[in-house]
N, C-alpha and C positions, 0 to 999 in steps of 0.2 A: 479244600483239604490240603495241609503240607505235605509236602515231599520231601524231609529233608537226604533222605538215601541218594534221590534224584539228583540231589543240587551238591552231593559228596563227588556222584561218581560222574556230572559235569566237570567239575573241578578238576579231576583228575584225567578225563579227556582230552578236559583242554591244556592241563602241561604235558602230557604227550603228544599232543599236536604240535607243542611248541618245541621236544625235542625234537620229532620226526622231520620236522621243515628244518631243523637246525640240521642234522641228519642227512639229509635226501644225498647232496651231494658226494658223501662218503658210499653211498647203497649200491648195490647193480641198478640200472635205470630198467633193467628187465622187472627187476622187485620195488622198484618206484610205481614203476604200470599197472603192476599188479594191486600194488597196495591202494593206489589212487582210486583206481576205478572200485577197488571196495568201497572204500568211504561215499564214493556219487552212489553205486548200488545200494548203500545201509538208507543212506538217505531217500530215496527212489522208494525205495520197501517198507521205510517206515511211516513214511507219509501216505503211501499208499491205504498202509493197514488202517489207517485212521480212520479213512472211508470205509473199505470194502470189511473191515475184522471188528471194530470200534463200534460203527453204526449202523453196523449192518447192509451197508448198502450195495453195491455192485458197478464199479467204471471200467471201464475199458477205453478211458483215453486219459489215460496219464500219462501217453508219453507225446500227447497233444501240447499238455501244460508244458512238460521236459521244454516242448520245440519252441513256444512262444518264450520261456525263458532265456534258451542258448540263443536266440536270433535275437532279441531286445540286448543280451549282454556285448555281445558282439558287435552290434550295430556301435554303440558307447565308447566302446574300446576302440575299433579298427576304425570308424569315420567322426564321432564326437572328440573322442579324446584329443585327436592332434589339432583339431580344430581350438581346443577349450584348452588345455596343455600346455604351460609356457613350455619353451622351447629348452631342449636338453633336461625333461624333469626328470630327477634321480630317484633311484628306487623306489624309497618313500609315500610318493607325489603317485607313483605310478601304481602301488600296493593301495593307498587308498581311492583312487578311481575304479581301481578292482573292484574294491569294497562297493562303492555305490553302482557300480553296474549289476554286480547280484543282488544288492538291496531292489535295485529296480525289476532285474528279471522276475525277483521273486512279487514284486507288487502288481507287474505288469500281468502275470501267469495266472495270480489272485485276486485280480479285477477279470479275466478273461473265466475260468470257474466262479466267480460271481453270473456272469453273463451268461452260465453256462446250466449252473445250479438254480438258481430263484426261479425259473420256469420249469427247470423240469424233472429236479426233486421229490415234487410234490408223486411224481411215478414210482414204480415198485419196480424191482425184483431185473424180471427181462428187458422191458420197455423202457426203463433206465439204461442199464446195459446197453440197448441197442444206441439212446440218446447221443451216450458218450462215446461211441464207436464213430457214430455220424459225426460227431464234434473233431475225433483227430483223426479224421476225414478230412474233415473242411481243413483242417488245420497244415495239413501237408499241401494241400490245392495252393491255399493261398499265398504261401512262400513260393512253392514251387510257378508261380507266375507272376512274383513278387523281381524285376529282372534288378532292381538295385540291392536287394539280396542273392543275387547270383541265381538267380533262377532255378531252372533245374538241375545244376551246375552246383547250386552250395556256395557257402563263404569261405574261401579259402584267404590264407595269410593273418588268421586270427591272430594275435598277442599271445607269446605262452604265459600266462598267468598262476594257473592251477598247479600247485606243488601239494606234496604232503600235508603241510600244516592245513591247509583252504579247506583242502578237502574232509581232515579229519576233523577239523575244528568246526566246521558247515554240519558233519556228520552227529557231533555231540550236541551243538545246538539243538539239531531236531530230535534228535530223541529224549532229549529234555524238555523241551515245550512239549512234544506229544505227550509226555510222562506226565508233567505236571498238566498238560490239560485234562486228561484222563481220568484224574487225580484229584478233581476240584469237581465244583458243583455241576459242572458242563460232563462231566464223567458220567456223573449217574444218569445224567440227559441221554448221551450216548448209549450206555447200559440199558434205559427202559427204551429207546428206537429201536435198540438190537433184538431185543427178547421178543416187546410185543410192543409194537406201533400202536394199533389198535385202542389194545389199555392204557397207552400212556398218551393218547389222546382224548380219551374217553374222562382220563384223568385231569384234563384241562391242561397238559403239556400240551405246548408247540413244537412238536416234531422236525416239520420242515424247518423250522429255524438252528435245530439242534444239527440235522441235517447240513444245510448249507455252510452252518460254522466249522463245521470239517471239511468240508468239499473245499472252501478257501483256503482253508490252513494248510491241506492234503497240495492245493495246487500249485501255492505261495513256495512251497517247498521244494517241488521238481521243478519249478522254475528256477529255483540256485541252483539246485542236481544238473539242468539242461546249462546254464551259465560258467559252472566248473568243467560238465564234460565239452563245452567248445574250446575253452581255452586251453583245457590237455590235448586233444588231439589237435586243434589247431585248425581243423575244418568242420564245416556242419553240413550237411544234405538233407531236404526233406525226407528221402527214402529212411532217414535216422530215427526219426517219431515215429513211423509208422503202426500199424496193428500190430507186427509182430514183435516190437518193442516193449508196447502196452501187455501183451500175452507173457513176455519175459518178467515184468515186475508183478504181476498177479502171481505167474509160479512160484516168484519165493514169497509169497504173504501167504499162498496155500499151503505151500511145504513149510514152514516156517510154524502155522497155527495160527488162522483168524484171531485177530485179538491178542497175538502176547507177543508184548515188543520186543523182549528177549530173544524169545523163535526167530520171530524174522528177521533179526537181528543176523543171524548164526545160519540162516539159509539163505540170505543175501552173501555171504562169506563163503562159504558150502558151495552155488554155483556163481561166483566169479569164477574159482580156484577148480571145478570139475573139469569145464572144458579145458584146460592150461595141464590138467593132471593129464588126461586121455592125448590131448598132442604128445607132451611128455612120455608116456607110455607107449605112443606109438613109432616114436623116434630112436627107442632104446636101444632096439635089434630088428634085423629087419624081418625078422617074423611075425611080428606084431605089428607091420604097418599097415595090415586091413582097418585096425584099427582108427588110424585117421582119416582112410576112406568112408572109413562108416561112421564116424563119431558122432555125426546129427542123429543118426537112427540108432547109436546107443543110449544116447543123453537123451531121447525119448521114449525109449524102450523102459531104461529107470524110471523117467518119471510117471510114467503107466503104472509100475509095478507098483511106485511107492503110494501112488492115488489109491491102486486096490489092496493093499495091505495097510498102510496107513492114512486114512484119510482124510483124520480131523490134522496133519503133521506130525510131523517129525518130535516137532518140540514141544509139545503140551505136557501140558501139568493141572491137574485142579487147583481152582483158585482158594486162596484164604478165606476164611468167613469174613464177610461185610470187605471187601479187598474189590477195588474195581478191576483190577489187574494182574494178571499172576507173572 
């Protein structure tokens, strides 16, 4: 199925990306930070959705994928690059080794959810769940003893790479390939895994297969996510993927709305920017600075509230008739 809406509001992503990287340096680098870390977030949540909104399925180590991407981008850059690199390369030269270090994070992240998926897909519900928990497990162990990776110590002295344009043009990519995968015959595949497995086994679909083509796509993708957020902050640590990373990118596809890339779009935006409001708020006056004492146990107090009053999200909408996507 065409998308051509998709392939308008690509377009138009991507020359905003090109003024904002044109841009960056005119900005407050406070509102760089900001803005950046949205774009790895959008990406993060949208790829996420694919799995857990799209096909129903349930992970909880996505931010496993994130870690195998920022540690292969990294590795490229800080020890490949100067080695491979003639010497004194200029902008240029250095912008496209970028390029193929996320190209690779993200292939590398998408052969490790291969590895990850094709065994154990074929599970449901919790026992998935649990699969992919054990997986960015494993996946923090193994950097974190990993000593030419800096051990438990992280890579410090990464390349700043990551500007505005990386991130929001990374950011348009994926929600245009999500869109248009969604959107296409792989869509409807997704659509009958979500609703009912069962029947659309029964119906001579291959599930697990429809399955796994998102679990790769979903992982290919935080793997750039994990590649752009090393080279902004400039360091990585295992403790960075952890569980409670993985629990951060589930909250905005659930506040967001299983399945609508818009939502999570807009509650990946929503909490970057909450925690940043509540410091702000509590720096205003100093009556209000319980409030940045408390701000963990307010940011979860909301998202309590907003689970039992809104459950299905924030941002739903009924779909169009015969519409895979609203």
């Amino acid at each position: 199925m065409k998308h051509p809406g998709a392939r308008r509001w690509f377009l138009v992503a991507a020359v905003l990306s090109l003024g904002l990287g044109w841009a960056q340096d005119r900005l407050d680098p406070y509102f760089v930070d900001i803005l950046t870390r949205i774009g790895i977030n959008v990406i993060l949540a949208v790829s996420l959705n694919l799995i857990n909104g799209h096909t129903g399925q349930f992970s909880l180590g996505h931010a496993g994928f994130m870690g195998v991407g920022a540690y292969t981008a990294a590795a490229l850059t800080l020890f490949a690059g100067p080695k491979l690199l003639p010497a004194g390369a200029g902008f240029w030269v250095e912008q496209l080794w970028f390029l193929v270090a996320l190209g690779a994070a993200g292939l590398v992240a998408a052969l490790a959810g291969l590895l990850v998926g094709a065994p154990s897909l074929r599970l449901k519900g919790d026992y998935l769940a649990i699969v992919t928990l054990g997986f960015g497990q494993i996946i923090a162990v193994i950097f974190r003893n990993i000593e030419s990776l800096g051990g438990a110590l992280g890579l410090n002295g990464i390349p700043a790479r990551t500007n505005l344009f990386w991130s929001f043009a990374a950011a348009a990519l994926t929600v245009y390939v999500v869109t248009a995968l969604v959107n296409s015959t792989y869509g409807r595949g997704f659509l009958a895994t979500h609703d009912d497995e069962v029947a659309a086994e029964a119906m001579g679909m291959n599930t697990t297969r429809y399955k796994i083509v998102a679990f790769v796509t979903g992982a290919f993708f935080a793997g750039i996510a994990g590649g752009l957020s090393g080279h902004f902050t400039l360091t990585i640590n295992p403790k960075g993927f952890d569980f409670n990373k993985s629990i951060e990118i589930v909250v905005m596809v659930i506040v967001g709305g299983m399945g609508r890339t818009v939502g999570v779009i807009i509650a990946a935006v929503l909490l970057t920017l909450l925690p940043e409001g509540l410091r702000m708020l509590s720096s205003a006056s100093p009556s209000l600075k319980w409030i940045g004492e408390t701000r963990p146990l307010l940011y979860a107090i909301l998202l309590i509230a907003l689970m039992m009053l809104r459950p299905q999200g924030l941002f739903t909408w009924k779909r169009k008739k015969g519409a895979v996507t609203a």
